[in-house]
MDTraj code that builds the backbone (N, CA, C; nanometers):
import mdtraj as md
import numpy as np

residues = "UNK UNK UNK UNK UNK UNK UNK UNK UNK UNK UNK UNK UNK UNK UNK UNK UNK UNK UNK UNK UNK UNK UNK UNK UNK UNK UNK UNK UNK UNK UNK UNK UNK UNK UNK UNK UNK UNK UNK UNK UNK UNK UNK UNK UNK UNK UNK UNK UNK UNK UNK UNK UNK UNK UNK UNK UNK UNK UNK UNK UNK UNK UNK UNK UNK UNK UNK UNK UNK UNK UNK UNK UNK UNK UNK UNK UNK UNK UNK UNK UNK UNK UNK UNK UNK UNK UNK UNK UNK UNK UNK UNK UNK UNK UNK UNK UNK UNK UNK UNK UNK UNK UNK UNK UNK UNK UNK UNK UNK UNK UNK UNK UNK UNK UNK UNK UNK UNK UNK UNK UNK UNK UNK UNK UNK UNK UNK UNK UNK UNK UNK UNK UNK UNK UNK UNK UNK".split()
xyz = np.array([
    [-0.5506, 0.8265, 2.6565],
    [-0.5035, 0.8708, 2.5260],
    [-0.5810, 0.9948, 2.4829],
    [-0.4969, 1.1241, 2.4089],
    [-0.5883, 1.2535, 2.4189],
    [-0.6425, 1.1722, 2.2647],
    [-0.7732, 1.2587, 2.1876],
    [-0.8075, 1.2836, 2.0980],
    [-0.6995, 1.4032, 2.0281],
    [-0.7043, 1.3048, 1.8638],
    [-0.6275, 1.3676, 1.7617],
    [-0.6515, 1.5261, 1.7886],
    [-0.5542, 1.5746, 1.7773],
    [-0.5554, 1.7358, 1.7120],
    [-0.6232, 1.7387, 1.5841],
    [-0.6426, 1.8572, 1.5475],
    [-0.6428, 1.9378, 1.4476],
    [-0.5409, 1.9110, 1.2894],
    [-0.4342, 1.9720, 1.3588],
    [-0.3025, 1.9275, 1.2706],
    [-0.2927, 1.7691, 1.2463],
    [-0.3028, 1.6731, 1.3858],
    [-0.2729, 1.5380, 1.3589],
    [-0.3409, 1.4914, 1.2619],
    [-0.5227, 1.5148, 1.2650],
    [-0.5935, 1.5029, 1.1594],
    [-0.5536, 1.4961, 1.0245],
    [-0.4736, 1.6343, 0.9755],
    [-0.5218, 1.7016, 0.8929],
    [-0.3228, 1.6228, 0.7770],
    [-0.2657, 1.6050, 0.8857],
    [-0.0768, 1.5210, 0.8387],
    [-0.1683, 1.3876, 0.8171],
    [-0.2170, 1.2577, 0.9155],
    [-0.2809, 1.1888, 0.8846],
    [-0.3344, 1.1639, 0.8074],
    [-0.4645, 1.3089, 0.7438],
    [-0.5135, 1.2610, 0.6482],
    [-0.4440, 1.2546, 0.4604],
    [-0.3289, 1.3856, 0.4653],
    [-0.2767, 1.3901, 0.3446],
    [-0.1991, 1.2790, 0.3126],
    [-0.1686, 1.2508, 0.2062],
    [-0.0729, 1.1828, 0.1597],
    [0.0256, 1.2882, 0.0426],
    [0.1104, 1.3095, 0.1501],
    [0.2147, 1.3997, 0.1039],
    [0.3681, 1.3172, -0.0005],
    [0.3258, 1.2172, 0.0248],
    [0.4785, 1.1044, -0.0297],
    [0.5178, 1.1980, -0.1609],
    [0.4291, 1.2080, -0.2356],
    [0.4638, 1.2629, -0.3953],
    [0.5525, 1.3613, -0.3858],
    [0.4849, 1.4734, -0.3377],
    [0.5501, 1.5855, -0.2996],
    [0.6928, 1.5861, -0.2248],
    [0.6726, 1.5561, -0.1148],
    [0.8486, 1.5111, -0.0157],
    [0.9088, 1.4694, -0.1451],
    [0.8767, 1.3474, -0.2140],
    [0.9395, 1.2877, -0.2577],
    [1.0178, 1.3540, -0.3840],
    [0.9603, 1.4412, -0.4139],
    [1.0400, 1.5898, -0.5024],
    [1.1284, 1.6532, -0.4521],
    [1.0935, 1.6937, -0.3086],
    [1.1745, 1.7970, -0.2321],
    [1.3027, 1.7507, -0.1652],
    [1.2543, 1.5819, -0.1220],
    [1.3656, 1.5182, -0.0674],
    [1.4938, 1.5348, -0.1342],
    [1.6196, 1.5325, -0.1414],
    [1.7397, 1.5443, -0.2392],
    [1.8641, 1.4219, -0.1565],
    [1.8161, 1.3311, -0.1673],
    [1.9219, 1.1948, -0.1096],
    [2.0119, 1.2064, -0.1553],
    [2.0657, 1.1921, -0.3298],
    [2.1761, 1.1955, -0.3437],
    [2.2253, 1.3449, -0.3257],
    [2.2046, 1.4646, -0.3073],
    [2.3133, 1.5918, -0.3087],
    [2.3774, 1.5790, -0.1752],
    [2.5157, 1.6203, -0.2300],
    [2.6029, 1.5972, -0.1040],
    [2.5774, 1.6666, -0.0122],
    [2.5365, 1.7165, 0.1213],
    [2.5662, 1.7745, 0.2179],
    [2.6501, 1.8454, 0.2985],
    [2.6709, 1.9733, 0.3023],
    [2.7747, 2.0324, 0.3656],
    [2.7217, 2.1211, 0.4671],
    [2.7739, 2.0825, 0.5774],
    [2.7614, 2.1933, 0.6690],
    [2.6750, 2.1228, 0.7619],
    [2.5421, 2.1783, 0.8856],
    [2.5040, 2.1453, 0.9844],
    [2.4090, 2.0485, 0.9478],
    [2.3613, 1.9206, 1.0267],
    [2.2948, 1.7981, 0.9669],
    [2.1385, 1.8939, 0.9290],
    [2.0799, 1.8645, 0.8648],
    [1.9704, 1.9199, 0.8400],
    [1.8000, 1.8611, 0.8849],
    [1.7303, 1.9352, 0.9097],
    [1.5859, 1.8761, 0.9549],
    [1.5075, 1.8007, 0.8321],
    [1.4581, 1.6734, 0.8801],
    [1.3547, 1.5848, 0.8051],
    [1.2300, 1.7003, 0.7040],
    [1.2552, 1.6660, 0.5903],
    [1.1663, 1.8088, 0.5157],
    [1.0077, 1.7808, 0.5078],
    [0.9924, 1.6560, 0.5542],
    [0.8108, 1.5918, 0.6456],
    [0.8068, 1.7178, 0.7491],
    [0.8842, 1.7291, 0.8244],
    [0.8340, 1.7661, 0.9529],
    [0.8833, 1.9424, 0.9112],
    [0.9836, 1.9752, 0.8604],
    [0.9364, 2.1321, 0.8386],
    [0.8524, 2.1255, 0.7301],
    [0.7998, 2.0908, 0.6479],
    [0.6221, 2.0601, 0.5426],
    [0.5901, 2.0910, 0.6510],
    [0.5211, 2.0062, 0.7855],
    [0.4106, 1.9905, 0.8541],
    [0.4331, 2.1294, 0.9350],
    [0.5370, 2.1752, 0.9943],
    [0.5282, 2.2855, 1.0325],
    [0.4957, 2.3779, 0.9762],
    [0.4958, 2.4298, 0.8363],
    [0.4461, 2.5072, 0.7826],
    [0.2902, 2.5249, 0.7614],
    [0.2645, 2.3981, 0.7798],
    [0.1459, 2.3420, 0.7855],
    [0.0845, 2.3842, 0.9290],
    [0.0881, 2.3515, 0.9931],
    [0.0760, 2.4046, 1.1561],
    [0.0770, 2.5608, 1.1872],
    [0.1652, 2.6256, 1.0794],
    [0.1770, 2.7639, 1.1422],
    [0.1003, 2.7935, 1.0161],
    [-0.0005, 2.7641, 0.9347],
    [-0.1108, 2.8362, 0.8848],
    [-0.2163, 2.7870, 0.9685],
    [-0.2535, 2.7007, 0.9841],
    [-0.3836, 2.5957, 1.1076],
    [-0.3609, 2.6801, 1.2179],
    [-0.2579, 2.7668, 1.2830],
    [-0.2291, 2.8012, 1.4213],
    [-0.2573, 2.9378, 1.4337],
    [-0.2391, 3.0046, 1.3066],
    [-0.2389, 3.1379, 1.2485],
    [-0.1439, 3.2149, 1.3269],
    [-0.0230, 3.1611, 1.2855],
    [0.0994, 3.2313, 1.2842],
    [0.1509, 3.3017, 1.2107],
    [0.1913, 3.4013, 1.1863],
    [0.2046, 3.5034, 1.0440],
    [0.3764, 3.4972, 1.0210],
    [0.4382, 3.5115, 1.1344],
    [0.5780, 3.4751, 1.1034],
    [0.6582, 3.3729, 1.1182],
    [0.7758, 3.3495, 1.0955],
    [0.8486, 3.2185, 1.1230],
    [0.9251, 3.2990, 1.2783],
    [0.9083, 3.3687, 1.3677],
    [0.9722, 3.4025, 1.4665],
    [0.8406, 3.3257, 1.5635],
    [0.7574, 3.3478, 1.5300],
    [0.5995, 3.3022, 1.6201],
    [0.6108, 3.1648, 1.5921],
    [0.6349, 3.1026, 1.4419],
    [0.6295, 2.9654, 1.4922],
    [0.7973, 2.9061, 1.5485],
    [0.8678, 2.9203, 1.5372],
    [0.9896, 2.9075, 1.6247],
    [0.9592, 2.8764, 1.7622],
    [0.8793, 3.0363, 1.8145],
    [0.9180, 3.0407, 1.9473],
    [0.8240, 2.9230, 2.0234],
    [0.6919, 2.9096, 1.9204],
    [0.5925, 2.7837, 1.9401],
    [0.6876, 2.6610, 1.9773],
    [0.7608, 2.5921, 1.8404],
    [0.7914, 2.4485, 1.8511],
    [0.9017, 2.4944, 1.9743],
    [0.9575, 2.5577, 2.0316],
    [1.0503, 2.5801, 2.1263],
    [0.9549, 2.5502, 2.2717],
    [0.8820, 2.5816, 2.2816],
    [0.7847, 2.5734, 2.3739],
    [0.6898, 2.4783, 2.4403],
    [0.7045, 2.3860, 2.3182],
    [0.5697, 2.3066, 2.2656],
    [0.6166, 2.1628, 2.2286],
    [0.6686, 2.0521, 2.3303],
    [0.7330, 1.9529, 2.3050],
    [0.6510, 1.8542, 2.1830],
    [0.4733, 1.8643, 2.2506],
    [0.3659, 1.7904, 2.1413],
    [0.3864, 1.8622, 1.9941],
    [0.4023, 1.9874, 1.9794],
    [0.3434, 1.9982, 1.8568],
    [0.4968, 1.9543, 1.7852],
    [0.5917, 1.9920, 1.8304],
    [0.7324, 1.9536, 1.7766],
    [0.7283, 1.7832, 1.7264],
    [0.6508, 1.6977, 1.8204],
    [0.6419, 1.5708, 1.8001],
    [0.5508, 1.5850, 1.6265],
    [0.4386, 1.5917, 1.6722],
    [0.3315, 1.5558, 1.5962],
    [0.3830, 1.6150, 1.4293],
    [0.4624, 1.7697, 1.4309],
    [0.5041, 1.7870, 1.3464],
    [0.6450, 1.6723, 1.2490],
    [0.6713, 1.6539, 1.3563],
    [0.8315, 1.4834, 1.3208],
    [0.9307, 1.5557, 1.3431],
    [0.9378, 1.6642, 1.4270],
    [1.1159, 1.6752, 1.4814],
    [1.0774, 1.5877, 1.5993],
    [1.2308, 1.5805, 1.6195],
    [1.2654, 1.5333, 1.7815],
    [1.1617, 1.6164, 1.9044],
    [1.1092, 1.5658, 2.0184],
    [1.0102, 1.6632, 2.0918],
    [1.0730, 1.7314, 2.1717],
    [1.2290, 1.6647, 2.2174],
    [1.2584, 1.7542, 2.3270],
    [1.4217, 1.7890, 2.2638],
    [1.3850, 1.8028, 2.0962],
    [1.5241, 1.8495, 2.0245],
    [1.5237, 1.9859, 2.0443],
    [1.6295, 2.0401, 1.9671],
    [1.6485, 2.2024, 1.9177],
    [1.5023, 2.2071, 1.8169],
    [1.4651, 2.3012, 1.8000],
    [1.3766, 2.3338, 1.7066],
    [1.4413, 2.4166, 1.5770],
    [1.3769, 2.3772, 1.4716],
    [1.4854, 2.4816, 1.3426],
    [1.4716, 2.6245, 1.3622],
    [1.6203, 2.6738, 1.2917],
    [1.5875, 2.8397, 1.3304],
    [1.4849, 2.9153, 1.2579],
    [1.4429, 3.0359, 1.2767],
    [1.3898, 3.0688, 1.1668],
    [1.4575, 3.1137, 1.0598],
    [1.6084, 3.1032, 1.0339],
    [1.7019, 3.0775, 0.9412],
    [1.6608, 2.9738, 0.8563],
    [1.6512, 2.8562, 0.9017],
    [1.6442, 2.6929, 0.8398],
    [1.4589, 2.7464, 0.7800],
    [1.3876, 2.7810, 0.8314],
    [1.2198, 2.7884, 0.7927],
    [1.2540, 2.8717, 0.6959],
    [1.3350, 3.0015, 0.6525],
    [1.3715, 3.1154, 0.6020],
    [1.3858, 3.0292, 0.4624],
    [1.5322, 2.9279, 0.4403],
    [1.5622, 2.8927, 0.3275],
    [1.4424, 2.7689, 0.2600],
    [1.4035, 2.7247, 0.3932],
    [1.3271, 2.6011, 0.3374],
    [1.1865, 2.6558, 0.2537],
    [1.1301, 2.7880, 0.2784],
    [1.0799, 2.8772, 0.2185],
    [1.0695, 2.8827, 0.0788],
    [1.1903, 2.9314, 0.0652],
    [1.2778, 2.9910, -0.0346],
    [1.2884, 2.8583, -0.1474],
    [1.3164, 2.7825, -0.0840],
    [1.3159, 2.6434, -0.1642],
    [1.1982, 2.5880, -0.2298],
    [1.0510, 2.6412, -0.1452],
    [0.9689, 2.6209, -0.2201],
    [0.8785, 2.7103, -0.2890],
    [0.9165, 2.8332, -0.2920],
    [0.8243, 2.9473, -0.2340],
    [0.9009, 3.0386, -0.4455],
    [0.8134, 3.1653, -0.4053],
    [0.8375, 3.2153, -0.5888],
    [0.9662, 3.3917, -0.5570],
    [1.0545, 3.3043, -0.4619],
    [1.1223, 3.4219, -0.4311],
    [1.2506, 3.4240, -0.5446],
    [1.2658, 3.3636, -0.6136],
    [1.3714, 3.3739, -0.6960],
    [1.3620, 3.2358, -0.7982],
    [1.4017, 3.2866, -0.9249],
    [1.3624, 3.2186, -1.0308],
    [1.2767, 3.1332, -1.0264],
    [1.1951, 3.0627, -1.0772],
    [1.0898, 3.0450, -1.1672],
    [1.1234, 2.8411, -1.1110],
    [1.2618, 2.7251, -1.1070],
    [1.2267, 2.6369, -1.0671],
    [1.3528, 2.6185, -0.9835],
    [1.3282, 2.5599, -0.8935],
    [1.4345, 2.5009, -0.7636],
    [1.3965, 2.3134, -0.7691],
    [1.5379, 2.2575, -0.7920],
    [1.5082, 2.0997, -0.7929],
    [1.4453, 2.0330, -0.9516],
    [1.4213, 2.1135, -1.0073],
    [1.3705, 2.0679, -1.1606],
    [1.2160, 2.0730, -1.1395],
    [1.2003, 2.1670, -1.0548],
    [1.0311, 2.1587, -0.9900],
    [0.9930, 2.3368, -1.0247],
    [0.8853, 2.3393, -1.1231],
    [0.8345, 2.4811, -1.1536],
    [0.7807, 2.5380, -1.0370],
    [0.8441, 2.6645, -0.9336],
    [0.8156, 2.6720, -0.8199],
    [0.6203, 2.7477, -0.8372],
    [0.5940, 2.8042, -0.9233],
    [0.4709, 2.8552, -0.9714],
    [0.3487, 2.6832, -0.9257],
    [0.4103, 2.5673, -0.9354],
    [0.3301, 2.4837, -0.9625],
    [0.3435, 2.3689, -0.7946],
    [0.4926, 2.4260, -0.7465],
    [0.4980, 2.3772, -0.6040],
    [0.3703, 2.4796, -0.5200],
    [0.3997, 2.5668, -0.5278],
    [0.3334, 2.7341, -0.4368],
    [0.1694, 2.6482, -0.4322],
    [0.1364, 2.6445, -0.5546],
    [-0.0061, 2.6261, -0.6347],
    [-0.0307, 2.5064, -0.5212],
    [0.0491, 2.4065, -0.5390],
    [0.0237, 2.2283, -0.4937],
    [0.0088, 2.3009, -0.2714],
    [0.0897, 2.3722, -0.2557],
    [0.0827, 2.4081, -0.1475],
    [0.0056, 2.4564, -0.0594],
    [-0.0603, 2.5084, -0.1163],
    [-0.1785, 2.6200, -0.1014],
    [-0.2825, 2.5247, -0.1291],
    [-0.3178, 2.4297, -0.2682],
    [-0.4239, 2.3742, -0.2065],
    [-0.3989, 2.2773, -0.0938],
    [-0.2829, 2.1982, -0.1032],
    [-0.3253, 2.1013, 0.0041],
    [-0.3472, 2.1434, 0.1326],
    [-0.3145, 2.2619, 0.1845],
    [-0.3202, 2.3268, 0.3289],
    [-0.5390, 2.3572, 0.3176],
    [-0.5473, 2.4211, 0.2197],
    [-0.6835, 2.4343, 0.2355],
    [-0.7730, 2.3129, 0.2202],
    [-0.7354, 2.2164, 0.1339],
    [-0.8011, 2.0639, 0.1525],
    [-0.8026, 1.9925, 0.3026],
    [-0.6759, 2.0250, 0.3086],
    [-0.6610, 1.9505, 0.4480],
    [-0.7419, 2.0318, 0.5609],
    [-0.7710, 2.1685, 0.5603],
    [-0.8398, 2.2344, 0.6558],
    [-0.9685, 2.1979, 0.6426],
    [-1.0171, 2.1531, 0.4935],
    [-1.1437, 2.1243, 0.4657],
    [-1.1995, 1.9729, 0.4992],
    [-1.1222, 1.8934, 0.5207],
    [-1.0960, 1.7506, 0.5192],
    [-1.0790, 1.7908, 0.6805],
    [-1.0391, 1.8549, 0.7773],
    [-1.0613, 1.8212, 0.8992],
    [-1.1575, 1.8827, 0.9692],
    [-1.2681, 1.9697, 0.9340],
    [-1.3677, 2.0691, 0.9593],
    [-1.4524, 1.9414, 0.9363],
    [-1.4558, 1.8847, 0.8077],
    [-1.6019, 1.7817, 0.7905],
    [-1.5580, 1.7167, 0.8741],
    [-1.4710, 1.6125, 0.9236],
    [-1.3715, 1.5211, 1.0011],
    [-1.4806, 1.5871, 1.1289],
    [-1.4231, 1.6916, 1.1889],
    [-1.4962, 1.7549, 1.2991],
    [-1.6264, 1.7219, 1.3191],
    [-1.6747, 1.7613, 1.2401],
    [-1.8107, 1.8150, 1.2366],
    [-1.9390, 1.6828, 1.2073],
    [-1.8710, 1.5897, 1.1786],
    [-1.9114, 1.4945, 1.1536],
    [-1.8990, 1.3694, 1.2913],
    [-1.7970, 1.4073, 1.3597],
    [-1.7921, 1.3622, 1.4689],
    [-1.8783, 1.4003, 1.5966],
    [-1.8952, 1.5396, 1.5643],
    [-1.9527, 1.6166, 1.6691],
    [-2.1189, 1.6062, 1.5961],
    [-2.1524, 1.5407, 1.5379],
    [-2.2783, 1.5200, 1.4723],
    [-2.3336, 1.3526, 1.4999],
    [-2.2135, 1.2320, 1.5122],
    [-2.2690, 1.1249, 1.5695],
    [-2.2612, 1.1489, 1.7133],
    [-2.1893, 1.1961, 1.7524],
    [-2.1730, 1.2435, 1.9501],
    [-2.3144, 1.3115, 1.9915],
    [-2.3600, 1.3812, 1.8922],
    [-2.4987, 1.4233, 1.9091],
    [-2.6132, 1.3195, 1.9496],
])
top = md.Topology()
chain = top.add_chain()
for i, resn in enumerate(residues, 1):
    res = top.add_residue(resn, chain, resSeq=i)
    for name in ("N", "CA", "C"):
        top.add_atom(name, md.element.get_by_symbol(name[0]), res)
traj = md.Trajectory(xyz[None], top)
């Protein structure tokens, strides 16, 4: 069995429920192509700051490549990976590119919630690290 990643750590350690649980939209009807679990593009976004990926073409061509991280993120491992179309809107959905709230959610206060949890969680897996590599000592 390998030792956790980085990322595995760092999904493991958050408890994201609150959040999904905003973004999720069960009842809106659906039209058009089935859409990706919004856990696993979260965690990818998540992954392509931890990976230091600057675009959504770099992390694309990653989960295309990369059956583990596709897992660990919660798509399918040996699915399609989303386009960077689908990363583009899912963005957009949370991100301060146009008006002020998406979902009844002040996007100023999603961005905010986003940003820290990516740096908590980087901080929460550095001690995680380092603390391991300190009883191994």
């Amino acid at each position: 069995m390998q030792p956790e990643s980085r990322l595995e750590k760092i999904i493991n350690t958050l408890d994201l429920d609150p959040v999904l649980a905003k973004l999720n939209k069960p009842d809106e009807k659906k039209v058009g192509p089935k859409s990706y679990p919004v856990y696993a593009m979260f965690n990818a976004l998540i992954a392509m700051r931890l990976e230091n990926m600057n675009t959504f073409t770099q992390l694309v061509e990653r989960l295309t490549h990369d059956p583990q991280l596709m897992y660990v993120c919660g798509f399918e491992p040996f699915g399609t990976a989303p386009s960077i179309s689908c990363f583009s809107r899912f963005k957009e959905n949370l991100g301060l590119e146009t008006g002020l709230n998406v979902r009844k959610i002040n996007k100023v206060a999603t961005h905010a919630y986003l940003c820290a949890i990516t740096m908590i969680a980087v901080v929460i897996a550095v001690n995680q690290e380092s603390s391991t590599k300190s009883l191994a000592a």
